[in-house]
Residue, then its C-alpha position, 0 to 999 in steps of 0.5 A: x454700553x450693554x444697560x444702555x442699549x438693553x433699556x433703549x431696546x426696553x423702552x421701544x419695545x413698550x411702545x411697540x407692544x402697546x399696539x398689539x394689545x388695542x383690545x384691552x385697554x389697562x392690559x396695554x397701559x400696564x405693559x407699556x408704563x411697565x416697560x417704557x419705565x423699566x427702560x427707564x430704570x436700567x438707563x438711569x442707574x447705568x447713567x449714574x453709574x458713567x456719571x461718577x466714574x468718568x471713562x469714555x464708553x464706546x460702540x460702534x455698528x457698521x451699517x452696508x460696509x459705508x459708514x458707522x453709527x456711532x455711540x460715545x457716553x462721557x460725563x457731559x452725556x451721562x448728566x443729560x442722560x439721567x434727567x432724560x430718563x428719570x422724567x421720562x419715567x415719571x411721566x410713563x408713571x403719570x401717564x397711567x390715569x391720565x391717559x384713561x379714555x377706552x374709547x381713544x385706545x388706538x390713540x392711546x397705543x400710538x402715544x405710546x410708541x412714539x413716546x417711548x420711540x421719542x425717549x430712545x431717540x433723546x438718547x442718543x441724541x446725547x451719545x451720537x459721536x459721528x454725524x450721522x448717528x447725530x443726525x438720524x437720532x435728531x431727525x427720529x426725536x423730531x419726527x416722533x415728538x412731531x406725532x405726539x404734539x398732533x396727539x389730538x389730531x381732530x383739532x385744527x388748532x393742534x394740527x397748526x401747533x403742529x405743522x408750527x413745530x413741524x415746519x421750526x424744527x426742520x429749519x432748525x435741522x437745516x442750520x446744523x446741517x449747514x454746518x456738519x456740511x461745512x466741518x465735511x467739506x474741510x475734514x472729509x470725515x463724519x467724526x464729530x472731534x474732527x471739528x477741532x482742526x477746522x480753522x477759526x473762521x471757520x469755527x465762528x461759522x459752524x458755532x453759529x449755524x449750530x446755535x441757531x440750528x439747536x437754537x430753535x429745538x431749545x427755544x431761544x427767542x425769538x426762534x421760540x414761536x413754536x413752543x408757545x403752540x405745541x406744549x398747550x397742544x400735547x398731553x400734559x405728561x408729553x409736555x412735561x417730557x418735552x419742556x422738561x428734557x427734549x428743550x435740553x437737547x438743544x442745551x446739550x448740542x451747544x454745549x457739545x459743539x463748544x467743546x468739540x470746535x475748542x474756540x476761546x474767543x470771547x465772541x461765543x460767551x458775548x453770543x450766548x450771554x446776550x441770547x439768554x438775557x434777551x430771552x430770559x427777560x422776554x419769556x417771562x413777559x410774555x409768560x405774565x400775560x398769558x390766560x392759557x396755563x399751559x401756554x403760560x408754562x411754555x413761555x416760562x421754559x423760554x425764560x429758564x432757557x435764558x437763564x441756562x444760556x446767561x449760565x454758559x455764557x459765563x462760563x465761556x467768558x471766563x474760559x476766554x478770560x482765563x478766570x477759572x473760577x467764573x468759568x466753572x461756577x457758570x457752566x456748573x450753574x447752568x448745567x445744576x439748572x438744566x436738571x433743576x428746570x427737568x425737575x420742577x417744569x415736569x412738576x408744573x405741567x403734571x400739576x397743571x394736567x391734574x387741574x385740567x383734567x379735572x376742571x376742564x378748561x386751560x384757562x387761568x381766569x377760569x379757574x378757581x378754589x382749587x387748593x379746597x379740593x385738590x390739596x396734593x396737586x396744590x401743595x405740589x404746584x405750590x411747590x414748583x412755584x417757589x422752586x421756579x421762583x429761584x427762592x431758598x430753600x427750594x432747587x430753583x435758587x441752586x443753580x441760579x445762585x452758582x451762576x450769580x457768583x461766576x457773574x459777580x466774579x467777571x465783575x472784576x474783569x474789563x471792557x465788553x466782560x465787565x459790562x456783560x457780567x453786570x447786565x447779566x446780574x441785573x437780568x437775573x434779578x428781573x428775571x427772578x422778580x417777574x417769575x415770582x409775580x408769574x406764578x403768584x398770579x398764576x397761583x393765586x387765581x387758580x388755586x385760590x379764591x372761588x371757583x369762577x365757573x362750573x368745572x367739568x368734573x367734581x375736584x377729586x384726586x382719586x389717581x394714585x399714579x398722576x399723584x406719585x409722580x408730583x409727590x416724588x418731583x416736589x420732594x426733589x424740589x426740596x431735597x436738592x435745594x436743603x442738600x444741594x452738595x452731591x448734585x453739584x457735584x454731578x454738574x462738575x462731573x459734566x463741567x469736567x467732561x467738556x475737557x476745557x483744561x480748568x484746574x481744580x477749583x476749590x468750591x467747598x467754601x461756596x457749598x458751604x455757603x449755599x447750605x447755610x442760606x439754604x438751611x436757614x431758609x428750611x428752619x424758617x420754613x420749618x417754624x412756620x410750618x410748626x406754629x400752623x400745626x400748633x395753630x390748628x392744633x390748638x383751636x380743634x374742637x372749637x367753633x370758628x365763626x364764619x363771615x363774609x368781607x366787607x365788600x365795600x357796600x355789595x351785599x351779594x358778592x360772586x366769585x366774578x369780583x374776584x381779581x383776574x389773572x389779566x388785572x393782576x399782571x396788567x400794571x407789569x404787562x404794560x412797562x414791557x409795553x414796546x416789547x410786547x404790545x397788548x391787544x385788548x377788545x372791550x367795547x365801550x359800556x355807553x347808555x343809560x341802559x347799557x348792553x351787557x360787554x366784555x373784555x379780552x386781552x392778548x399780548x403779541x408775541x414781536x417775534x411770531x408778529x414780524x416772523x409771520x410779515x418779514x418771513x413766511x408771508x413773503x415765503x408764501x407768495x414767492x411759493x405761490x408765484x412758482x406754483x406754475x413749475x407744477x404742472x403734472x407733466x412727467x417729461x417737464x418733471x425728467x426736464x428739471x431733472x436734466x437740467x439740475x444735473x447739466x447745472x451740477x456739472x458746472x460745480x464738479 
């Protein structure tokens, strides 16, 4: 555990020192992406190196004599630790040019104190083994990520996103305390393995309580109301490390408790497979609809969310059912997607920073033309597009393809499996359409076309770091999917750890598989790529004649006539109508001479709708009715006090 303490004390360091060099402004940004990356290095070869040579590390640190903080780093630790700090990296990397206001450097210092703060505490989120450790790493990674997301502070709109993910986090922190403090009361001890002597009933409980609890953190719907709010708030290179990676902590939680409580009830798998299917489905809906690309991503996290958990659900489903095969293809699958998603998520939120940053504007319909100026950043987002789409042979289609095949193999079971092996299929395919509709829209509007309104900047990409980083996370895109092998194996690596007494599963025969879809996918791509070289190649030196398309009798055409992100998913939008309804605003053109109009749309999120009547408005007005008990009064305040505890007597 030394490199692993050593790069968290790195990274933490880096942030720290930003704030003691406010007056010079690059001087501070060199240290703290020199040693927040360096951290990272260090943690990401020890990771690998735990990784692959499957011992359990361990240590421990008395704290007043009166309890232990506690680290443990198995197979299922290391794999969620090397997407922690490989994006993290990255993004301290693209954070260089990015954050590149001198005006703003206190801002900028304090950014990075609590990203490097954040980056240590999703650490040891993922090797915590008792649950106090657990729970003080959750509670910093909460409260530092909190910080990062109010970022921009001055406006009201990220105080709200803010406050939003203030307030879910913490009722999410309140499940899972909930249940540590059942496991307590039953054990009496703050190890986590203790959960295996809990009773089943008891088991349900607590796997419950911490699914909703990490739940909330991961962004499952509808417990997902934050994420829409606090990824378009945070800096982009924020959002692609709390898309990307801090979401996966609640991926790991539920796994880690799985694994701890040792509960082959069907029940679970039925829990999870549901949860994704609901969320996988709705998430990309509602990402269509969206005109913020920011908001967009975000929702679209929600979606590989639910295919992460329609992934585990498998699995446990096959643990239940004892097919080995199907239980080791969908958690495998689940945990290739969890680094896949880290991977091209961080990708489309850098890619989205750089067009922002450049444009302006958040918003899809105002963009356009892009790809004519900023070709890397177009090749890149391009890139994550497909990779996001599930297509060969691009990383996406990996994991996605594993967890297809654990679904087809619960095909052959019976009842409530066999019913759920088919629906789960079938979401996964829907699922898959919708994205590739998602991000051709997004693609197209943004990147293609004419420019529909005056960016802010000229369409330049003139900062090398924000680059490095899209080039490095396209290339893995790629690699991973033509050479899917040695990452597969990494899975398994972390499918071993949860120690669920699976036997040796031959998988060769699918790898093989795998690569020679994705291999044909590459040489397709391959001889497209050749006849465009040999295209351009060919016409060099000519002279192209240029005309504009007919445009059906307009002889003036502007960029205004160009389809619209709302339009183009409009016809999809509306057969998810009764999941998610649409406000429009469009006041009538009625006149001979009419006044000039305009149309909006805006898709109602159901669950923030009925959250914010059934919940927290109600909340509100019982608060309000008890404002009352607030008086001022210290001798009413040391009453409340003596009554609490006369009260307690009666439960001791």
């Amino acid at each position: 555990m030394n490199l692993f303490f050593l790069s968290i004390l790195i990274i933490v360091s880096g942030g720290v020192l930003s704030l003691c060099l406010l007056t010079r402004f690059t001087q501070m940004k060199m240290v703290a992406v020199g040693l927040i990356g360096s951290g990272c290095v260090i943690g990401l070869v020890d990771s690998l190196y735990k990784l692959f040579h499957p011992v359990s590390y361990m240590a421990s640190f008395n704290y007043l004599n009166a309890f232990a903080i506690s680290f443990e780093t198995d197979g299922l630790s290391a794999f969620f630790l090397v997407p922690i700090f490989f994006v993290s990296l990255l993004a301290a990397i693209y954070s260089f040019h990015y954050m590149n206001n001198p005006g703003e450097s206190l801002k900028t210092a304090v950014n990075y104190l609590f990203f490097g703060v954040l980056i240590a505490s999703m650490a040891m989120v993922v090797t915590a083994s008792n649950i106090i450790t657990f729970l003080l790493s959750w509670e910093l990674m909460s409260l530092s990520s909190f910080f990062l997301v109010i970022h921009n502070h001055g406006s009201p709109a990220n105080r709200r996103a803010g406050y939003l993910y203030f307030v879910f986090s913490h009722v999410g922190a309140m499940f899972i305390f909930a249940a540590f403090g059942v496991m307590y009361s039953y054990t009496g001890s703050f190890d986590l393995i203790t959960a295996a002597t809990l009773p089943e009933s008891l088991k349900i409980t607590v796997f419950v309580l911490t699914f909703i609890g990490f739940g909330s953190k991961a962004g499952i719907f509808p417990l997902h109301v934050w994420l829409p709010h606090a990824h378009p708030a945070a800096p982009s290179h924020i959002s692609a490390v709390m898309s990307g990676v801090m979401i996966k902590t609640g991926i790991y939680g539920i796994l880690r408790m799985y694994m701890l409580l040792d509960l082959n009830t069907p029940l679970l798998g039925e829990i999870v497979v549901t949860a994704g299917m609901i969320s996988g489905i709705l998430g990309v809906v509602y990402a269509l609809a969206q005109h913020d690309i920011k908001r967009l991503l975000a929702y679209s996290s929600v979606e590989n969310i639910g295919i992460i958990l329609i992934g585990m659900g498998i699995g446990m489903i096959g643990v239940s059912s004892g097919n080995e095969f199907m239980a080791v293809m969908g958690f495998a699958g689940a945990l290739l997607h969890v680094m896949n998603h880290s991977i091209f998520k961080s990708l489309l939120f850098m890619g989205a920073g750089m067009v922002i940053h450049k444009t302006g504007t958040q918003a899809i319909d105002a963009m356009g033309g892009v790809l004519k100026k900023m070709k890397v950043t177009g090749f890149c987002f391009l890139i994550g597009s497909l990779a996001i789409s599930g297509l060969p042979p691009f990383n996406g289609f990996v994991g996605e393809f594993f967890i297809y095949m654990g679904g087809f193999k619960g095909v052959g079971l019976d009842k409530t499996a066999f019913v759920l092996s088919h629906l789960a299929i079938i979401s996964l395919a829907v699922i898959g359409g919708l994205a590739m509709a998602c991000f051709t829209k997004v693609f197209g509007v943004v990147f293609q076309g004419e420019a529909r309104s005056t960016y802010k900047h000229t369409l330049e990409e003139k900062e090398p770091a924000m680059l490095t980083s899209m080039i490095i996370l396209a290339a893995l895109c790629v690699v991973i999917g033509i050479f899917p092998g040695i990452f597969f194996h990494m899975a398994l690596k972390g499918v071993s750890a949860l120690g669920l007494g699976l036997g040796d599963v031959p998988m060769e025969p699918f790898l093989t598989m795998t690569g020679n879809i994705t291999s044909s996918a590459f040489l397709f791509l391959c001889i497209f790529i050749l006849i465009f070289a040999l295209r351009t190649r060919l016409f060099k030196g000519k002279i192209l004649a240029k005309a504009g398309t007919w445009g059906c009798g307009f002889t003036q055409p502007t960029p205004r006539m160009q389809y619209t992100g709302s339009s183009y998913g409009a016809s999809i939008i509306d057969f998810f109508k009764p999941v998610a309804p649409l406000k429009e605003n469009h006041p009538p053109v009625s006149g001979v001479f009419p006044k000039t109009t305009h149309y909006h749309s805006q898709i109602e999120d159901i669950a923030e709708v009925h959250m914010g009547n059934v919940i927290i408005r109600p909340v509100l007005w019982l608060f309000d009715k008890l404002r009352f008990i607030q008086h001022g009064d210290i001798h009413l305040y040391i009453g409340y006090i003596l009554l609490t505890i006369i009260v307690l007597l009666f439960f001791v």
